[in-house]
C-alpha positions as CSV (number, residue, x, y, z in Angstrom):
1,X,145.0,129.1,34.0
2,X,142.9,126.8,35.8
3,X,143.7,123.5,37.9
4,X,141.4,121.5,36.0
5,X,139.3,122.4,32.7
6,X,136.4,120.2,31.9
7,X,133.9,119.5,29.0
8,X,130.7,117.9,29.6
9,X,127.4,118.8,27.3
10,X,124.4,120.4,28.2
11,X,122.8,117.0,29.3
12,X,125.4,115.9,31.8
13,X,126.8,116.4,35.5
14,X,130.6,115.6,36.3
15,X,131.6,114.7,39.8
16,X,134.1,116.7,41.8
17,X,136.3,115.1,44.3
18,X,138.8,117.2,46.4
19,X,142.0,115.1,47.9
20,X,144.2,117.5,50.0
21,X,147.7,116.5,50.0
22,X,151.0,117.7,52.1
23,X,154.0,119.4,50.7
24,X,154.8,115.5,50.1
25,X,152.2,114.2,48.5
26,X,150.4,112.8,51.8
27,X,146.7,113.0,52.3
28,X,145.6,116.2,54.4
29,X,142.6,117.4,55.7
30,X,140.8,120.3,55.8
31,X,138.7,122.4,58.0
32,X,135.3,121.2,58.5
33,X,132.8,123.8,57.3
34,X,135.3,126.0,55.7
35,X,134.6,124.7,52.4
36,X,133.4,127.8,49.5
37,X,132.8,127.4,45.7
38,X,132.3,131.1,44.0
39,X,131.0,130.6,40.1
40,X,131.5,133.3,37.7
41,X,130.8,133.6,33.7
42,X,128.4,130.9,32.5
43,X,125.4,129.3,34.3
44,X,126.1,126.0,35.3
45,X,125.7,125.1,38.9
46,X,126.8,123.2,42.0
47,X,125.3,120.8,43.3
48,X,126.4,119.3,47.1
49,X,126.3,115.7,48.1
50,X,124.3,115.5,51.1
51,X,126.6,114.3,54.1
52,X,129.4,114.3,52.1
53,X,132.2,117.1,52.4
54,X,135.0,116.4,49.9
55,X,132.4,115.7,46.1
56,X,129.9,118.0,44.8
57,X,129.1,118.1,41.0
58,X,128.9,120.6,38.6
59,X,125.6,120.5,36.6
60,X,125.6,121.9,33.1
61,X,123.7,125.1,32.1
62,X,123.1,126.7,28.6
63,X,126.0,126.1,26.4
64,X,129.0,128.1,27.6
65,X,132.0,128.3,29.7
66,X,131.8,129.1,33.8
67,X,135.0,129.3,36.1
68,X,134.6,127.9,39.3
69,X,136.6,129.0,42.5
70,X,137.1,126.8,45.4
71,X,138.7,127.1,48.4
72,X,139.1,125.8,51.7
73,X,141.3,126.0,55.0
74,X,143.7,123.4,55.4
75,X,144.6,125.0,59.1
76,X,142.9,122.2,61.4
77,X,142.9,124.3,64.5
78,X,142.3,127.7,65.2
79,X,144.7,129.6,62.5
80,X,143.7,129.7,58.8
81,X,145.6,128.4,56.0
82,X,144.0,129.0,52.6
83,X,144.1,126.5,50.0
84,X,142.6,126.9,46.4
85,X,141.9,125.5,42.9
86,X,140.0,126.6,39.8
87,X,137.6,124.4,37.7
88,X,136.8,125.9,34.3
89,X,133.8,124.1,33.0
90,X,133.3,124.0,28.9
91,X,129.6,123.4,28.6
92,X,128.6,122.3,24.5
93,X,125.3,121.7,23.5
94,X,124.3,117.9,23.1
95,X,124.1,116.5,19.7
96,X,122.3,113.7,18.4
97,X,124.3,110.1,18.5
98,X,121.3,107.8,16.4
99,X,119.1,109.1,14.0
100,X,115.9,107.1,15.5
101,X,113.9,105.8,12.8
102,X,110.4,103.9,12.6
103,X,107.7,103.0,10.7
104,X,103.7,103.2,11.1
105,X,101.0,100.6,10.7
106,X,100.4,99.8,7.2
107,X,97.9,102.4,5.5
108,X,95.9,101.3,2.6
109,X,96.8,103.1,-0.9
């Protein structure tokens, strides 16, 4: 079962945001660089944040479910430490929300 299970549609993006945390709840850190996101079923994507190392955001595909795999090392110094979640994201197709309706110029009979 995964960590977190999302739904977005087939026009939208959602933004990730990892928080380490101790044993107790406290924020940790984790190893700079070490950072991996694997994808597998569907074909939505990732998308990085330039210059920043703890968001990234999942962009929808076709309609369809994809299970990402993320995982980093909370070791800060030499040893490594795996750490890892799972995101499954429930992509729909996007369905209309007004009917948009107008008129032409009048046309004579």
């Amino acid at each position: 079962m995964a960590d977190l299970e999302l739904n977005i549609t087939t026009e939208e993006e959602i933004k990730i945001t990892l928080s380490p945390k101790t044993r107790a709840g406290n924020p940790a850190l984790i190893q700079e660089g070490t950072l991996l996101i694997e994808s597998s079923g569907g074909d939505a994507t990732i998308e990085m944040i330039e210059g920043v190392s703890d968001a990234f955001y999942l962009v929808s595909g076709t309609p369809g479910s994809t299970v990402f795999n993320i995982s980093a090392d909370a070791d800060p110094g030499d040893g490594i430490q795996p750490i890892a979640a799972q995101v499954l994201l429930v992509v729909e197709a996007a369905t209309a929300v007004t009917l948009g309706i107008s008129a032409s110029e009048p046309e004579l009979k």
